[in-house]
C-alpha positions as CSV (number, residue, x, y, z in Angstrom):
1,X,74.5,91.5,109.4
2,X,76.3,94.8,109.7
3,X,78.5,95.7,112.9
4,X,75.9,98.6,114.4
5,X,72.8,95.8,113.9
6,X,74.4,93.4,115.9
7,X,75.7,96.5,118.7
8,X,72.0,98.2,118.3
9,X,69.9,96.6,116.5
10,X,67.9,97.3,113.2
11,X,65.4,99.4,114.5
12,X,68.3,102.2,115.1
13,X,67.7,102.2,111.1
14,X,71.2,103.4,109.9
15,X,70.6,105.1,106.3
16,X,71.5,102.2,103.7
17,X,74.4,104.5,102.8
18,X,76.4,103.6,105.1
19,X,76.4,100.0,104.8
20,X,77.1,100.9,100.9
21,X,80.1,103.1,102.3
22,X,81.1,100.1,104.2
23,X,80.9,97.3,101.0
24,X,82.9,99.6,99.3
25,X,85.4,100.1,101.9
26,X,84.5,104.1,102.0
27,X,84.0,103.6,105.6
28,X,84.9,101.0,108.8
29,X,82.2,100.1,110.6
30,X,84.0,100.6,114.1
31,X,80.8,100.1,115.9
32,X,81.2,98.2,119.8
33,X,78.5,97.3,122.6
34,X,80.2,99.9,125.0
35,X,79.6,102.9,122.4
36,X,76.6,104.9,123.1
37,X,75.6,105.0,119.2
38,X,77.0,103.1,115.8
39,X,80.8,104.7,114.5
40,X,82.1,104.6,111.3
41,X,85.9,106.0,110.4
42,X,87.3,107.3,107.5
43,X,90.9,107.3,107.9
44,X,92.0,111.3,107.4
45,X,93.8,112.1,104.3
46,X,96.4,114.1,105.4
47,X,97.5,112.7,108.8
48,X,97.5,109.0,109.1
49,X,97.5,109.8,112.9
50,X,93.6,111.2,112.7
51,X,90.7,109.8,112.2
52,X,87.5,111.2,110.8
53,X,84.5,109.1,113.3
54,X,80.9,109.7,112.2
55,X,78.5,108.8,114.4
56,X,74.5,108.0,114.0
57,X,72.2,108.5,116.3
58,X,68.5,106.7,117.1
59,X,66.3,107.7,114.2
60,X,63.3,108.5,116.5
61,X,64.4,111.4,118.5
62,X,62.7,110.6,121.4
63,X,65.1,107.4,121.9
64,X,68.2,109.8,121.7
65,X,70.1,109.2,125.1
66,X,70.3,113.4,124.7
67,X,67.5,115.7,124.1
68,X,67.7,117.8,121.4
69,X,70.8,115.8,119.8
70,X,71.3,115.8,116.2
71,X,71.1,112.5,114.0
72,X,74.8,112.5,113.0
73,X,78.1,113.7,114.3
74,X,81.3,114.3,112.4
75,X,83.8,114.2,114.6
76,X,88.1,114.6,114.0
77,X,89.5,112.0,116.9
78,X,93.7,112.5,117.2
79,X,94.9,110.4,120.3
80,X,92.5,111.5,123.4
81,X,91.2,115.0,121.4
82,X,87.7,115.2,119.9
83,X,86.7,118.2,117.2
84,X,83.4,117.9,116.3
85,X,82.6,119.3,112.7
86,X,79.4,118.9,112.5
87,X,76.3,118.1,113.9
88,X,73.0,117.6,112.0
89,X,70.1,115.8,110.4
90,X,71.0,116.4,107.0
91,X,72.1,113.1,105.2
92,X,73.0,114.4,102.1
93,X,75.6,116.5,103.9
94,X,77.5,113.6,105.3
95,X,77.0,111.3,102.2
96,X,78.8,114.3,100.8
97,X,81.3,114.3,102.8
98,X,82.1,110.7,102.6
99,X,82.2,111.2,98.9
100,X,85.0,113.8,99.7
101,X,87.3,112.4,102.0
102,X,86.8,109.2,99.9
103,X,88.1,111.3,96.9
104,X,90.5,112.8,98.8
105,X,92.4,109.3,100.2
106,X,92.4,108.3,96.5
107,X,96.0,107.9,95.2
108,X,96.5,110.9,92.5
């Protein structure tokens, strides 16, 4: 059982892609009982003092703790600073750009 299952439980349905990103180390799940929804971090390729956080929200909108909140967050987290990036319902956009940073923290 996955980090966010234990935290949330399965019927927060994180997309199976992000247990794949986990297996294959593309992604920590950094998930914890006091967070308001499941976290996963990508270390940032450039700055090993940034992290990229990507947070996933309820599936059913109506158990969002915000109205009108967005399935998943990108967010850039140095020290106490947040940048959010992006905020959306599009899966493929974030599998995307998993696939990039992933790529990007490869050894060339």
């Amino acid at each position: 059982m996955s980090g966010w299952e234990i935290e949330f439980g399965k019927d927060w349905d994180v997309p199976a892609e992000f247990n794949a990103f986990v297996e294959e180390g593309a992604l920590e799940d950094a998930s914890w009982h006091n967070d308001v929804l499941p976290r996963f971090i990508v270390a940032c390729p450039r700055n090993s003092d940034v992290e990229i956080e990507i947070h996933v929200n309820h599936v059913d909108p109506k158990q969002r703790e915000f109205e009108g909140s967005k399935r998943f967050g990108i967010v850039i987290v140095q020290d106490e600073n947040h940048l959010p990036l992006y905020e959306g319902d599009d899966l493929a956009y974030v599998v995307k750009f998993v696939r990039e940073a992933e790529n990007a923290n490869r050894p060339r």
